[in-house]
Backbone as JSON Lines, residues from 0, in Angstrom:
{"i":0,"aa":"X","n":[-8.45,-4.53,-2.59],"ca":[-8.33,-5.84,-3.21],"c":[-7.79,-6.83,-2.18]}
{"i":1,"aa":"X","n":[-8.37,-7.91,-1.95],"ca":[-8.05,-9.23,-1.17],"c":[-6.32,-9.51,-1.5]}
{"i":2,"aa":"X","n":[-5.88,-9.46,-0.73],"ca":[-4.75,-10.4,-1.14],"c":[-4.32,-11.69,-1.27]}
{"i":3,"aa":"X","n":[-3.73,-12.89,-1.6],"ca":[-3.83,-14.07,-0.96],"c":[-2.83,-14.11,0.04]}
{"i":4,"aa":"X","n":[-3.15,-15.48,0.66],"ca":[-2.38,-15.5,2.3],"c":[-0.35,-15.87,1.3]}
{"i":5,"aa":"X","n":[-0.48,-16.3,0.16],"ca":[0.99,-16.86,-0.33],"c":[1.38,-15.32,-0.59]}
{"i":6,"aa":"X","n":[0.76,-14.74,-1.24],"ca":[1.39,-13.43,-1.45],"c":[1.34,-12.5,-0.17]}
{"i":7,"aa":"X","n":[0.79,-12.19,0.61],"ca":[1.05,-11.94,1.82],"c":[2.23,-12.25,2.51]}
{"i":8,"aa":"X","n":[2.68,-13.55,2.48],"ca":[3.53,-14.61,3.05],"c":[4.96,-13.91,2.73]}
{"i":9,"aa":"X","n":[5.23,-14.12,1.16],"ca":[5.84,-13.83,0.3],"c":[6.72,-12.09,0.27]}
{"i":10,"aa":"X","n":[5.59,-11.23,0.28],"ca":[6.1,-10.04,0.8],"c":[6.64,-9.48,2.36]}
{"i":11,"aa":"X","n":[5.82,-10.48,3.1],"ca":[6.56,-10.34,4.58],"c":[7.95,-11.17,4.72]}
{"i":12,"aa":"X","n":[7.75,-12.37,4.04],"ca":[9.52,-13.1,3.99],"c":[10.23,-11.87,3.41]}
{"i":13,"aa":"X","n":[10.49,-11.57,2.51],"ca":[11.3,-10.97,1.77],"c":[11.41,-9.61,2.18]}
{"i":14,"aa":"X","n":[10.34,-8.96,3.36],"ca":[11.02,-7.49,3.69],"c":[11.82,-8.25,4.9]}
{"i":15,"aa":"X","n":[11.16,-9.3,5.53],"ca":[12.3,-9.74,6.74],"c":[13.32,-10.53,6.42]}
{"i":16,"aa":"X","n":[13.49,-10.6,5.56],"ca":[14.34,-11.99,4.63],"c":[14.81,-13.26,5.64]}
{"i":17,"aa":"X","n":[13.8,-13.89,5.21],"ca":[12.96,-15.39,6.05],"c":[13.02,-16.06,4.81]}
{"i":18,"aa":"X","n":[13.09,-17.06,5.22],"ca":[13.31,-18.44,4.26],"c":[11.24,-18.48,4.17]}
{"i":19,"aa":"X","n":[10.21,-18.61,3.59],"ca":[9.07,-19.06,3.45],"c":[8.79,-20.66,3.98]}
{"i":20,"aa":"X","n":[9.54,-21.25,4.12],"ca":[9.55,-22.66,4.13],"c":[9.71,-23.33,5.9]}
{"i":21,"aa":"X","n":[10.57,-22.24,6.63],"ca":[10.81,-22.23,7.96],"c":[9.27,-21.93,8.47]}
{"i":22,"aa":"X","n":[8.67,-21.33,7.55],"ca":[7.37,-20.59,8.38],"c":[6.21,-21.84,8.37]}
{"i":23,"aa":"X","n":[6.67,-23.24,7.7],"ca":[5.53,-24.16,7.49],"c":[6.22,-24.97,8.35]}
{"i":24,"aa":"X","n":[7.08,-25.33,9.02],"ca":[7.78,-26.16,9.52],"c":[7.07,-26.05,11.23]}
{"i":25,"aa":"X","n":[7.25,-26.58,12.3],"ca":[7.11,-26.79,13.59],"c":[7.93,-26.15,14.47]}
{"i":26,"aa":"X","n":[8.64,-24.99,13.54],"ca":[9.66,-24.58,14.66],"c":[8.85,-22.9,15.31]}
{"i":27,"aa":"X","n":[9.05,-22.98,16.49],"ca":[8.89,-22.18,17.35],"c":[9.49,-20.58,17.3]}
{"i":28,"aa":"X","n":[10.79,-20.65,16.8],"ca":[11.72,-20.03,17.62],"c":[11.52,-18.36,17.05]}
{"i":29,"aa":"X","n":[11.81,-17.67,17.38],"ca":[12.11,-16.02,16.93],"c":[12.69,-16.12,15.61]}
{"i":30,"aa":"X","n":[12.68,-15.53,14.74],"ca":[11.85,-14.51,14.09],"c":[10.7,-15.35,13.51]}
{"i":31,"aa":"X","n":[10.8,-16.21,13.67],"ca":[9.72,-17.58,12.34],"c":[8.76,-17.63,13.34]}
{"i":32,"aa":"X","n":[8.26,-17.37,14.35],"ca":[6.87,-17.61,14.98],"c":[6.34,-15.86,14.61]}
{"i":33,"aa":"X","n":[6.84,-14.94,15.21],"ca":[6.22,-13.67,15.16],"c":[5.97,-13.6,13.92]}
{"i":34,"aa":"X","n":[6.7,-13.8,12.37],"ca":[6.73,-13.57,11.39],"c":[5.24,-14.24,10.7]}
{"i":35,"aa":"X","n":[5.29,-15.62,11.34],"ca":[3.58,-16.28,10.97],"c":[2.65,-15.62,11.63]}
{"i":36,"aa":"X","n":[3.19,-15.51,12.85],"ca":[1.39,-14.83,13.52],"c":[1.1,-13.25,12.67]}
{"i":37,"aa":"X","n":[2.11,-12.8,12.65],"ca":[1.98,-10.97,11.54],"c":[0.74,-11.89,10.24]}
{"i":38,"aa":"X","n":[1.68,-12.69,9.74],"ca":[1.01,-12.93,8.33],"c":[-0.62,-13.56,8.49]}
{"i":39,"aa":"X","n":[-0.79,-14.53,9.85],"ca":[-2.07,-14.96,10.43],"c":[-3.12,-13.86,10.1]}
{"i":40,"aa":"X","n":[-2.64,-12.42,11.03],"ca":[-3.16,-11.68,11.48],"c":[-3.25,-10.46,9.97]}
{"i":41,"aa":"X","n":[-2.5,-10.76,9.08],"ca":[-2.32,-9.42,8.26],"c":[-3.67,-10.04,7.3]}
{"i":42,"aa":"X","n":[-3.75,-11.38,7.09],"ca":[-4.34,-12.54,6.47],"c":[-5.93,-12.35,6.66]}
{"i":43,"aa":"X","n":[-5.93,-12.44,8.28],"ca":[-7.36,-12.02,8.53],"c":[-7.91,-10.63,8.3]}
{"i":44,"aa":"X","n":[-7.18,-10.16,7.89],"ca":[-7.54,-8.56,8.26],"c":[-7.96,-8.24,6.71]}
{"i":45,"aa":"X","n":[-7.25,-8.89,5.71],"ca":[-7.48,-9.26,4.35],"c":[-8.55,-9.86,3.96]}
{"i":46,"aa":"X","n":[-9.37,-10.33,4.76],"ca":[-10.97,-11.14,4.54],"c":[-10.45,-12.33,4.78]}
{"i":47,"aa":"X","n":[-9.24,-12.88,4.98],"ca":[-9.61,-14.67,5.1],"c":[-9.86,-14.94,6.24]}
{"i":48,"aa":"X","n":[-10.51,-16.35,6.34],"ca":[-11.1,-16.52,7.67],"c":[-10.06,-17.59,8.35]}
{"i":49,"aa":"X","n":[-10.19,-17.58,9.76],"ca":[-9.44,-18.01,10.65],"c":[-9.08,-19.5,10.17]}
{"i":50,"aa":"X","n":[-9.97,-19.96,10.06],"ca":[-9.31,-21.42,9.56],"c":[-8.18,-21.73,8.45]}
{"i":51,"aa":"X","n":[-8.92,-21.05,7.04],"ca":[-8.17,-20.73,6.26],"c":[-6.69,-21.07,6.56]}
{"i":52,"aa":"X","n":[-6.8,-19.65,7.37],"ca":[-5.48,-18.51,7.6],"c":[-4.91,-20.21,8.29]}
{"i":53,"aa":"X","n":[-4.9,-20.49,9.47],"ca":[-4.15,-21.51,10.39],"c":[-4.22,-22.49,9.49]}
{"i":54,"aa":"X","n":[-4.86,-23.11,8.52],"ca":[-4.42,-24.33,7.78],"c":[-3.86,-24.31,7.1]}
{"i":55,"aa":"X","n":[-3.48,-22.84,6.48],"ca":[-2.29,-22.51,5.24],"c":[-0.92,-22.7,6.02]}
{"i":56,"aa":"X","n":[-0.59,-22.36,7.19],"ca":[0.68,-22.73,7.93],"c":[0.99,-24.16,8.76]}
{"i":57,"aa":"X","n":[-0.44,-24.95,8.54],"ca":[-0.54,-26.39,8.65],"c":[-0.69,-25.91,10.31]}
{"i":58,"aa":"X","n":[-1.66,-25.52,10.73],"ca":[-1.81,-25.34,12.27],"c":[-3.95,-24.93,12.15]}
{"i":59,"aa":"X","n":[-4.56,-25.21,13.47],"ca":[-6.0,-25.25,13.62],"c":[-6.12,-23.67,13.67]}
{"i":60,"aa":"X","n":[-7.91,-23.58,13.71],"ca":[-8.27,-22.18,13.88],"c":[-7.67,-21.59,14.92]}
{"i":61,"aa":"X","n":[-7.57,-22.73,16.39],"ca":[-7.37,-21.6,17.72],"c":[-5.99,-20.94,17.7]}
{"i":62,"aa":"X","n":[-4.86,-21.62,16.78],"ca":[-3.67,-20.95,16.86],"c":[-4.05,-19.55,15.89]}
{"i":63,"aa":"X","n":[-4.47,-20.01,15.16],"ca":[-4.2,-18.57,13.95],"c":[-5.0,-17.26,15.06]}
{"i":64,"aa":"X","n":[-6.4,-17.99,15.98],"ca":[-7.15,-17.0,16.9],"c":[-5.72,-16.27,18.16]}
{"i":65,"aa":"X","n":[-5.18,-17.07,18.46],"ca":[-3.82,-17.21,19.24],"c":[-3.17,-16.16,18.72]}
{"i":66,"aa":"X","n":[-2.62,-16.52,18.06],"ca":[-1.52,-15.2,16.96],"c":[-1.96,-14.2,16.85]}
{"i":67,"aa":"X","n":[-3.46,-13.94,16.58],"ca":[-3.96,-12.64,16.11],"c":[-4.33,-11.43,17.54]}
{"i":68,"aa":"X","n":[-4.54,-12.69,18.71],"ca":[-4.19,-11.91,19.85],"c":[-3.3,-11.5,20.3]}
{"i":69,"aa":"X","n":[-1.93,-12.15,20.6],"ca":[-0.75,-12.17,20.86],"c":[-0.28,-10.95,19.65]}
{"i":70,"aa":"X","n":[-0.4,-10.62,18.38],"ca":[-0.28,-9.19,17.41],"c":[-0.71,-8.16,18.01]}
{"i":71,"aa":"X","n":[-2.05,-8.24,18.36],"ca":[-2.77,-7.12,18.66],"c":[-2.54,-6.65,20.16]}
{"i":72,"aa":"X","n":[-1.94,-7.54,20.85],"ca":[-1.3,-7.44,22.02],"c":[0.03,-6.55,22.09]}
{"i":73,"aa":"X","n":[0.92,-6.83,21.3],"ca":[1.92,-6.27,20.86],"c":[1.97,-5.07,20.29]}
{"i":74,"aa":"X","n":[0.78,-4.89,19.55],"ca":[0.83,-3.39,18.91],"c":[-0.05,-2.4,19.69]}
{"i":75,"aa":"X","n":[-0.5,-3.11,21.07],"ca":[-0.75,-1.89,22.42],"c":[0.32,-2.06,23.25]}
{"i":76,"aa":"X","n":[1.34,-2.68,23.44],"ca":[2.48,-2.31,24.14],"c":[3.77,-1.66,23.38]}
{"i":77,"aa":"X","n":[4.22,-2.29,22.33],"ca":[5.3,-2.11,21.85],"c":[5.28,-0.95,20.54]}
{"i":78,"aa":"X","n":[5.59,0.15,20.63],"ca":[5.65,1.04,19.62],"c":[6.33,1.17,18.13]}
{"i":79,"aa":"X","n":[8.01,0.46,18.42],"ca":[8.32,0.15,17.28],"c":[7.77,-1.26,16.65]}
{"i":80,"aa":"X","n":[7.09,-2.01,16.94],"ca":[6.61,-3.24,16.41],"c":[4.85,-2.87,15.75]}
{"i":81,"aa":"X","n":[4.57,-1.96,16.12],"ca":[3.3,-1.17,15.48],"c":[3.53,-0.47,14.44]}
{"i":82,"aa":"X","n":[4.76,0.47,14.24],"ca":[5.3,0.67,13.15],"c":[5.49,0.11,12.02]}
{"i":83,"aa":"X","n":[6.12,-1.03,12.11],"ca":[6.05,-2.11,11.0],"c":[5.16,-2.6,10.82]}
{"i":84,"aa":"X","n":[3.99,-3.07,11.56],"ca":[3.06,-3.93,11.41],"c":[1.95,-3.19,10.56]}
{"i":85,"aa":"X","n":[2.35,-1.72,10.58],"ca":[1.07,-0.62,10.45],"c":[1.95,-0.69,8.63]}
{"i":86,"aa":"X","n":[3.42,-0.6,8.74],"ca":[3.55,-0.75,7.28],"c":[3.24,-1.92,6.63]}
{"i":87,"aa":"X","n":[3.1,-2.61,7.18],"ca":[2.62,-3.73,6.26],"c":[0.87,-4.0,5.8]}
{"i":88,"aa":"X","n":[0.31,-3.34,6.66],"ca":[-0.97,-2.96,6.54],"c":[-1.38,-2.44,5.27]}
{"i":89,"aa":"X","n":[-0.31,-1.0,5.43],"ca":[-0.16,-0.39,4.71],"c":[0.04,-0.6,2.99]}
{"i":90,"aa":"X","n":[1.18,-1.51,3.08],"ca":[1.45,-2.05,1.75],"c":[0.1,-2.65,1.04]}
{"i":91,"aa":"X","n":[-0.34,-3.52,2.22],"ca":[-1.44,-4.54,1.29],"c":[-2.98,-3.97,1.94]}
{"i":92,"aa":"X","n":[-2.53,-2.52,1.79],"ca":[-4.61,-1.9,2.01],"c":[-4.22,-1.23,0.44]}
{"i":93,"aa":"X","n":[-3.5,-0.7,-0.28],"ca":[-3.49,0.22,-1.14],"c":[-2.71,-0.63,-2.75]}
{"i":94,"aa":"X","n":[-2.98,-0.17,-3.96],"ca":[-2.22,-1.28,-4.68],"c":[-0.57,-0.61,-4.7]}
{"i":95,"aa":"X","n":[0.07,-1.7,-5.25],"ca":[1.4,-1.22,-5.36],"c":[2.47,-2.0,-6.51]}
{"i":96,"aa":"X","n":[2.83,-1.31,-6.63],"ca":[4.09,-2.06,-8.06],"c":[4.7,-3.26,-7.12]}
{"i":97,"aa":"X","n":[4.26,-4.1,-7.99],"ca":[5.36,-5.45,-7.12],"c":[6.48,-5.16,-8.29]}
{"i":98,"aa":"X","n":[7.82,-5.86,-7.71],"ca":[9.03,-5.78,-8.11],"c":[8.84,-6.46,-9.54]}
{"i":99,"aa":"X","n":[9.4,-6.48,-10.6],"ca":[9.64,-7.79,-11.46],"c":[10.72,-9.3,-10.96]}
{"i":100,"aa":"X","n":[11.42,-9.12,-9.93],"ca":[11.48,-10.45,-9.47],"c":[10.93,-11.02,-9.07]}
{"i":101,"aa":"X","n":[9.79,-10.36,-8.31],"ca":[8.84,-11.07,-7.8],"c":[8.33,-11.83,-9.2]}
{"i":102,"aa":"X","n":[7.83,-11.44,-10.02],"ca":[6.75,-11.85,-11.43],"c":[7.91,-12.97,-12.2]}
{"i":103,"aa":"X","n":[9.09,-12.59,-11.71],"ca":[10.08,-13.66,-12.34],"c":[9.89,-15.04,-11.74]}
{"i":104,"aa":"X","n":[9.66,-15.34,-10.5],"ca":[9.92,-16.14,-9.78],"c":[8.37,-17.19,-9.72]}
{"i":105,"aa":"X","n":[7.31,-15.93,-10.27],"ca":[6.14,-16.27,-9.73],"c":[6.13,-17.71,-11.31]}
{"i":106,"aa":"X","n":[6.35,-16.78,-12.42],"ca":[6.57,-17.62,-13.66],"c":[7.22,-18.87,-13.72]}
{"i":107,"aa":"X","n":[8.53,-18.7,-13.07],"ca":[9.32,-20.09,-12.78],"c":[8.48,-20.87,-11.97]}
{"i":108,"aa":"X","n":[7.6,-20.54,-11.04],"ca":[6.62,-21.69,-10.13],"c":[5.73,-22.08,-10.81]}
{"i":109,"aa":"X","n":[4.85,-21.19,-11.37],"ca":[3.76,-21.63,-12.52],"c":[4.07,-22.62,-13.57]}
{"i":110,"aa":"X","n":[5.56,-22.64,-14.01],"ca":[5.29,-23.26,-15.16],"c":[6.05,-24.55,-14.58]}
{"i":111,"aa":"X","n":[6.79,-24.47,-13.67],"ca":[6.87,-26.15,-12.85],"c":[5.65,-26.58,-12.53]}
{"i":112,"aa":"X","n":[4.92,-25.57,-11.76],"ca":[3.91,-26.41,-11.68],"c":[2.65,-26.96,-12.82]}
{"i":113,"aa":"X","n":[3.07,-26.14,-13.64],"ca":[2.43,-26.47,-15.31],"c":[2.38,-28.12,-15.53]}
{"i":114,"aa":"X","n":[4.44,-27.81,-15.15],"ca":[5.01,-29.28,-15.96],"c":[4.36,-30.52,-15.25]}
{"i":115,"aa":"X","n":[4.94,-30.16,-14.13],"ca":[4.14,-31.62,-13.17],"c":[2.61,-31.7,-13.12]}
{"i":116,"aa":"X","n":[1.71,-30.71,-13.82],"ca":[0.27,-31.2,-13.96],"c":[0.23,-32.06,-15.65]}
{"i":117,"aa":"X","n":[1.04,-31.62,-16.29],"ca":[1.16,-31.98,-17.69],"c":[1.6,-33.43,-17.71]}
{"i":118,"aa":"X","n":[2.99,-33.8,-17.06],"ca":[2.98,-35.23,-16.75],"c":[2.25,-35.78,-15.64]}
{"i":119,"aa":"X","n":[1.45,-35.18,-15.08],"ca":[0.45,-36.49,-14.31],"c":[-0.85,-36.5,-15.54]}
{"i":120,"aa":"X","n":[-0.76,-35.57,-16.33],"ca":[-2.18,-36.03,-17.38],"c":[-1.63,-37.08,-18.21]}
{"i":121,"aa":"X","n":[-0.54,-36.79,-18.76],"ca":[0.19,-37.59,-19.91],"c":[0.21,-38.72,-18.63]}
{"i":122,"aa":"X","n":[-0.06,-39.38,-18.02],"ca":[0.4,-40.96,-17.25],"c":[-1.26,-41.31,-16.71]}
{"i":123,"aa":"X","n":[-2.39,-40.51,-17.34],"ca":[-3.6,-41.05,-17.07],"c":[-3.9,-41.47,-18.36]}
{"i":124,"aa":"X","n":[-4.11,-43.33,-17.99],"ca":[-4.9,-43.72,-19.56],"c":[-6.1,-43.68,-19.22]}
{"i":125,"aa":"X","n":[-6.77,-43.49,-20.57],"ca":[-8.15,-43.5,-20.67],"c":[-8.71,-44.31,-21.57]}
């Protein structure tokens, strides 16, 4: 099953416990760059396509192409960083019980975002 790139996102913040929000921002620095290019790269590997993938983190195709080299680079040198990367593979090739906080949290977004589609209808006259 496809995953989406938010839920992807979502399960890699929270095994690295990353703010989600640092990862849309312009910052560079360690752990928030490796942490996007994993998700770039876990993203593509999931069927989405390169553009997609780099416009969901507000960046072009050649970075998300960038990241997915710079991963795959990493997981022929570095052994413990293949480990993880292979678990995360792992998680999202096979299905799996998501937590109920997760489904808690997902509800609290849905239905904000319910509300604010509900008052922009209620403020269209017709």
């Amino acid at each position: 099953m496809k995953r989406s790139i938010e839920h992807i996102e979502k399960m890699v913040c929270q095994h690295e416990g990353i703010n989600p929000e640092k990862l849309h921002s312009r910052d560079r620095s360690e752990p928030y760059n490796t942490v996007r290019q994993m998700i770039m790269t876990l993203a593509f590997e999931q069927g989405h396509n390169i553009t997609l993938t780099g416009s969901y983190f507000g960046r072009d195709h050649s970075t998300a192409i960038a990241a997915r080299k710079s991963i795959y680079n990493r997981l022929d040198t570095e052994n413990a960083f293949r480990a993880k990367f292979d678990s995360y593979r792992e998680l999202f090739g096979k299905k799996q019980c998501l937590p109920v906080e997760y489904f808690k949290e997902e509800i609290l977004r849905l239905r904000a975002d319910i509300g604010e589609l509900q008052k922009q209808l209620n403020s269209i006259e017709i």
